[in-house]
C-alpha positions as a Markdown table, in Angstrom:
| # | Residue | x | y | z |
|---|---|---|---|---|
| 1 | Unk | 58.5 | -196.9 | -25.4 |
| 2 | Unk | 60.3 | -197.3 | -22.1 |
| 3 | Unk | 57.3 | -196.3 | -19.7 |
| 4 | Unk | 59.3 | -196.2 | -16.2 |
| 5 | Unk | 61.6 | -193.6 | -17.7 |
| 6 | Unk | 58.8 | -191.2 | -19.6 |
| 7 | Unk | 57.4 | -191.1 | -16.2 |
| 8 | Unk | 60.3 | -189.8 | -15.1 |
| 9 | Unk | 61.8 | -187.7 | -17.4 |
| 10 | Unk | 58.1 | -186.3 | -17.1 |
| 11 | Unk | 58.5 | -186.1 | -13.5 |
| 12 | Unk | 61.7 | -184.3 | -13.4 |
| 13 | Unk | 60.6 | -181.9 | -16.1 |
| 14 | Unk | 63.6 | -183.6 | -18.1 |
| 15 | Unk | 63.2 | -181.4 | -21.5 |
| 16 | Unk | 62.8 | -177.9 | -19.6 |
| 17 | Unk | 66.4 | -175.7 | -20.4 |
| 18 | Unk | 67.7 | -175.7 | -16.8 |
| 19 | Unk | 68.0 | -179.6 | -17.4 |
| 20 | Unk | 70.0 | -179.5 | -20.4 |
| 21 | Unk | 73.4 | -181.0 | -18.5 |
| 22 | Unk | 71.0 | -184.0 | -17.0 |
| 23 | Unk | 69.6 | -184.2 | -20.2 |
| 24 | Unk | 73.5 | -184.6 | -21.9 |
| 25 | Unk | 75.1 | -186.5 | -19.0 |
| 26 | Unk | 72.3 | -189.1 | -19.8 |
| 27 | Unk | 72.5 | -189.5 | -23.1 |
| 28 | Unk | 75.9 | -190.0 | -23.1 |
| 29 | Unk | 75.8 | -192.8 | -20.1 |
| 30 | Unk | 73.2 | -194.4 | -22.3 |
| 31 | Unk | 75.1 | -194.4 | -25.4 |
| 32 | Unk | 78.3 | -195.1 | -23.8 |
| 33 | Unk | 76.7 | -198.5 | -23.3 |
| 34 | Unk | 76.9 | -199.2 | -26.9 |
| 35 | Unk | 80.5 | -197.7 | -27.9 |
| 36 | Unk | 81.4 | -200.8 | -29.0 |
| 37 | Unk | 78.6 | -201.0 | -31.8 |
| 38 | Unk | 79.8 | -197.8 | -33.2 |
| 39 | Unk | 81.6 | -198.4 | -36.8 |
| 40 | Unk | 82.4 | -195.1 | -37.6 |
| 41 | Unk | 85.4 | -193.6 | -35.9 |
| 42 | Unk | 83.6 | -189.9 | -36.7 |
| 43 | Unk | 80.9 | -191.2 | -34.3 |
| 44 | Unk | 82.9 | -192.3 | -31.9 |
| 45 | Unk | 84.4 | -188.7 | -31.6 |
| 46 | Unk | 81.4 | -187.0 | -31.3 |
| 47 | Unk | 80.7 | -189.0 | -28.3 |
| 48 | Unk | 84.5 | -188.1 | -27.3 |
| 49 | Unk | 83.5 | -184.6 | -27.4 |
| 50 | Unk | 80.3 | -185.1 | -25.9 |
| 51 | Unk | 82.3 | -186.1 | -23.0 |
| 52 | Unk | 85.1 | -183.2 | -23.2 |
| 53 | Unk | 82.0 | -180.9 | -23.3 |
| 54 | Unk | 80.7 | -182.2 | -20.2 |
| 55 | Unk | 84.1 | -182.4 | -18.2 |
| 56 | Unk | 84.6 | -178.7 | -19.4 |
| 57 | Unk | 87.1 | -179.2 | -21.8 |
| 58 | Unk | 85.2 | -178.3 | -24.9 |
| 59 | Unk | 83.8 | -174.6 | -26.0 |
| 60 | Unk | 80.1 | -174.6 | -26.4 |
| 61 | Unk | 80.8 | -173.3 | -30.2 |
| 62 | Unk | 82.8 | -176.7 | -30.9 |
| 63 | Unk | 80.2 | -178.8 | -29.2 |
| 64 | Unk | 77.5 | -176.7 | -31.8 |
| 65 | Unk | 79.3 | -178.1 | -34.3 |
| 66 | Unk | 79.7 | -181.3 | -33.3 |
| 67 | Unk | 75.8 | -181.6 | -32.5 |
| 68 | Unk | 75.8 | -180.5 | -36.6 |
| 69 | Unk | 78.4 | -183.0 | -37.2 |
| 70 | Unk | 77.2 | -186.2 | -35.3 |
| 71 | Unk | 73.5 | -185.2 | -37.2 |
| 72 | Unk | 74.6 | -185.6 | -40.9 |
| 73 | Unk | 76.8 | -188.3 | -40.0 |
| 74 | Unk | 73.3 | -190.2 | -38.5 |
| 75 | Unk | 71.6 | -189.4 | -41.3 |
| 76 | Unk | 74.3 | -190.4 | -43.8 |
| 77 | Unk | 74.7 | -193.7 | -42.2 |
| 78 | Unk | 74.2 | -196.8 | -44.8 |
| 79 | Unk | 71.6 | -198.6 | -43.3 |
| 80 | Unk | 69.5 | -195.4 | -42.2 |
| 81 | Unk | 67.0 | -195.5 | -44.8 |
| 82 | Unk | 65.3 | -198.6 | -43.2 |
| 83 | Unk | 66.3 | -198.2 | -39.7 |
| 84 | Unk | 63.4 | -200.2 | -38.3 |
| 85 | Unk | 64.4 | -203.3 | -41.0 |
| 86 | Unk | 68.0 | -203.4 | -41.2 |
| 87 | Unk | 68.6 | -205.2 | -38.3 |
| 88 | Unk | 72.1 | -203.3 | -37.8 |
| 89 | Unk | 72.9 | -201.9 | -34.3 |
| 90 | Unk | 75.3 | -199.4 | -35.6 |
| 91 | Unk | 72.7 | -197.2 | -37.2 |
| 92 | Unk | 71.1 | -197.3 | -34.0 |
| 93 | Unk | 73.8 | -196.7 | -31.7 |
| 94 | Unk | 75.2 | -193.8 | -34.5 |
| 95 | Unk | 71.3 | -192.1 | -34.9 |
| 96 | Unk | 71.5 | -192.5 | -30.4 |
| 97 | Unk | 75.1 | -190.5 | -31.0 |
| 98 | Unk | 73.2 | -188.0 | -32.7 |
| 99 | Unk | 70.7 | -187.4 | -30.1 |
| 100 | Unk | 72.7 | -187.5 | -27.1 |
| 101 | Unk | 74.7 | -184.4 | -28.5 |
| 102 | Unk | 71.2 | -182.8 | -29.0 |
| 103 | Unk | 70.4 | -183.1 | -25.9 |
| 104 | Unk | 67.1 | -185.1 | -27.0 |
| 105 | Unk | 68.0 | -187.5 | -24.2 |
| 106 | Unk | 64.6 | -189.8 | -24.2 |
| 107 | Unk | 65.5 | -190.1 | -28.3 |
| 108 | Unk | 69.0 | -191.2 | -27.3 |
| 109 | Unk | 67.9 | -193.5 | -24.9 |
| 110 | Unk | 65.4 | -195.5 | -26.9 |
| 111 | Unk | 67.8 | -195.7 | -30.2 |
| 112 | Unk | 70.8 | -197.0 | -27.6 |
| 113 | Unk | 68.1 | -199.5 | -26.3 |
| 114 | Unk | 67.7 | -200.5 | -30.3 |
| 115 | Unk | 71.3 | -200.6 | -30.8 |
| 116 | Unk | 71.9 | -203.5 | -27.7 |
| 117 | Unk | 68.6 | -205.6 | -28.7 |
| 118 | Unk | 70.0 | -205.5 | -32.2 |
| 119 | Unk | 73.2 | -206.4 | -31.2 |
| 120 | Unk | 72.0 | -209.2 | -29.2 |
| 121 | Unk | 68.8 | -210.8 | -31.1 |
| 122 | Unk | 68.4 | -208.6 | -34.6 |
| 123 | Unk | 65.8 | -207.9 | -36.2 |
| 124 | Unk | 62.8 | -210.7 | -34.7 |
| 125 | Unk | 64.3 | -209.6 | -30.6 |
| 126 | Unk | 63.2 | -206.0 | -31.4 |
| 127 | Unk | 59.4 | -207.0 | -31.9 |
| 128 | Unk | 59.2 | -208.6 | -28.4 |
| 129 | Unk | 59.3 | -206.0 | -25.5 |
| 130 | Unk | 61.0 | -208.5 | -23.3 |
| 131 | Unk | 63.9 | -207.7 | -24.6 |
| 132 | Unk | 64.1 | -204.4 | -24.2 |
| 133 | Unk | 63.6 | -205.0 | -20.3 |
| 134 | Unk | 66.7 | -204.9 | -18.5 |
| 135 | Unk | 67.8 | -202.3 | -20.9 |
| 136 | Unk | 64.9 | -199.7 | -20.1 |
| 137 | Unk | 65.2 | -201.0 | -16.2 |
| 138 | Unk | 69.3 | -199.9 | -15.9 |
| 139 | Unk | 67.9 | -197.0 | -18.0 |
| 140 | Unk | 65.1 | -195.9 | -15.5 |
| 141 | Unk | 67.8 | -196.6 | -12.5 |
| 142 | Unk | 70.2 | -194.2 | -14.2 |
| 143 | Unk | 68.6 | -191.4 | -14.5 |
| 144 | Unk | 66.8 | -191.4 | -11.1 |
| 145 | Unk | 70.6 | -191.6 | -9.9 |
| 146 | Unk | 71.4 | -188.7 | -12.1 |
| 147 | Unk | 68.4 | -186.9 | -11.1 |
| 148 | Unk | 69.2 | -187.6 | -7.1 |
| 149 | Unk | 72.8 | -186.7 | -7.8 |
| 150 | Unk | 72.0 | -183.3 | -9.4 |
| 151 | Unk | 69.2 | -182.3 | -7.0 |
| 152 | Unk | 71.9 | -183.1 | -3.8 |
| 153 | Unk | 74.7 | -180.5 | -5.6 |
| 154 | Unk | 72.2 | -178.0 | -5.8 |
């Protein structure tokens, strides 16, 4: 959906395993940007611990379960039946949770972008790609930062 940044997630090889923390650090900058749309307090710290995992302060066995964890929740969230009609940006910004701990960064990307057109237009603003533009433009921008960040510690 957002073209700028399949090119380069595709340019930077973004699903292969020695991306995994880019892939992580990513999703959670992108989902960060909808915190405030989250209604459960359960999703809210799976993000948490996305972020202790990252920072070092979470075992990879408790961020496993977590990935479990933020996944059911998604799935079990109220409006999730009819995500693409419900018009509610927390079941975005929860299913965008989900993915960011999975590492399916791209996923978590286009559900956050969901999440802050619903927020800001519901349902009709999600049917007109315009909307979606300076969303997938700070989007693209991050990750090329990310990308440049990561290749300048290596």
């Amino acid at each position: 959906m957002n073209d700028a940044l399949d090119r380069l997630a595709s340019e930077l090889h973004l699903d292969d395993a020695a991306h995994e923390r880019l892939r992580l650090v990513f999703g959670h900058d992108c989902v960060e940007r909808v915190r405030h749309l989250l209604e459960d307090r359960r999703a809210v710290e799976a993000l948490d611990g996305l972020a202790a995992f990252l920072a070092g302060r979470l075992t990879r066995a408790r961020f496993d379960a977590l990935v479990q964890q933020a996944a059911r929740l998604a799935g079990q969230h109220p409006g999730s039946p009819s995500i693409d009609g419900c018009g509610h940006a927390a079941v975005s910004a929860t299913y965008a949770v989900a993915k960011a701990l999975a590492g399916r960064a791209r996923e978590a990307a286009d559900y956050a972008a969901y999440a802050t057109v619903y927020a800001q237009g519901g349902a009709p603003a999600v049917a007109e790609r315009e909307s979606f533009a300076t969303e997938f433009a700070w989007q693209a921008e991050r990750l090329a930062a990310l990308a440049r960040a990561s290749l300048s510690t290596t």
